[in-house]
N, C-alpha and C positions, 0 to 999 in steps of 0.2 A: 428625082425630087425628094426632098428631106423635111420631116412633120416633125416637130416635138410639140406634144401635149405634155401639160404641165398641171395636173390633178389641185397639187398641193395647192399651187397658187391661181388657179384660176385662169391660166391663158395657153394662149397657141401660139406656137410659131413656125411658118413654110420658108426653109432656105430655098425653095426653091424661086419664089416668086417675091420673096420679102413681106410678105404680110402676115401679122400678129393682132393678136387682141385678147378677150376675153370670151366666157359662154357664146353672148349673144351678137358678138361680130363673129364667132365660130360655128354659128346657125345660119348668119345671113350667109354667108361664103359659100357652105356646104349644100342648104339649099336655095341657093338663091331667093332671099327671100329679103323684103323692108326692114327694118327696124322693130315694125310694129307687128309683122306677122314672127318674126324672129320670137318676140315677148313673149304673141302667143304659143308658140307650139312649146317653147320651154315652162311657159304657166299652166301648162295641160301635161306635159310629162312629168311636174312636179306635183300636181294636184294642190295648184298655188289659185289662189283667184284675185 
């Protein structure tokens, strides 16, 4: 399987499975997680609120 993370621009992409997105669809995937727990673990690693 093949990842390209993409810093500059904000997204991800798996050749291996076809799926892309952004941060927080790159959260949901990695840890399986809602939308909205997605939000928060990235508004807690950013010390965003």
């Amino acid at each position: 399987m093949s990842l390209r993370i993409s810093p500059q621009n904000n997204i991800f992409r798996c050749f291996g499975c076809g799926k892309d997105g952004g941060p927080i669809e790159f959260v949901m995937e990695i840890e399986k997680k809602s939308y909205q727990e997605a939000l928060s673990i990235l508004s807690t690693r950013l010390n965003v609120q």
